[in-house]
C-alpha positions in Angstrom: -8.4 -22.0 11.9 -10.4 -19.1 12.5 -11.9 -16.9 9.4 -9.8 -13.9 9.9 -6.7 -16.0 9.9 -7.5 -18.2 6.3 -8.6 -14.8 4.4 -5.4 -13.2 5.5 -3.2 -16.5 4.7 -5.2 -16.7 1.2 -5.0 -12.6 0.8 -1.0 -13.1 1.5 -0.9 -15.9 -1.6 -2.5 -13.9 -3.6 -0.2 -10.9 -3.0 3.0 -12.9 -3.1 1.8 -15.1 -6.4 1.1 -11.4 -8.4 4.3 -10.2 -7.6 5.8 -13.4 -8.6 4.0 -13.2 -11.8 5.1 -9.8 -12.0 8.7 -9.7 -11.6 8.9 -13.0 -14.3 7.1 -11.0 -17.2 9.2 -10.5 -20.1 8.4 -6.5 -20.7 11.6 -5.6 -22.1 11.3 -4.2 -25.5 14.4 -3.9 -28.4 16.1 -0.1 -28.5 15.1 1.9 -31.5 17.5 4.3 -32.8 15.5 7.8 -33.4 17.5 9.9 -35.4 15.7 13.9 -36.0 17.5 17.1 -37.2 18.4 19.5 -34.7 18.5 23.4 -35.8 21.5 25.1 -35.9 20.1 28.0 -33.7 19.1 24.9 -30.8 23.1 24.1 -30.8 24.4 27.6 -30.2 24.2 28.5 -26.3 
């Protein structure tokens, strides 16, 4: 196998293992309910 050829196969790895790693992180977070007063002069349009 020639140089070129193993640093691209091992570059590829690399690049498809972080985006498996990636895609199976658990980033979701719980909703929050945010709940502010709104002027009465906002609501009139």
């Amino acid at each position: 196998m020639s140089r070129s050829l193993l640093l691209l196969l091992i570059l590829l790895v690399v690049i498809v293992g972080g985006m498996i790693y990636l895609a199976g992180r658990n980033t979701e977070r719980p909703q929050t309910t945010v709940e502010k007063a709104v002027p009465l002069e906002n609501l009139q349009n």
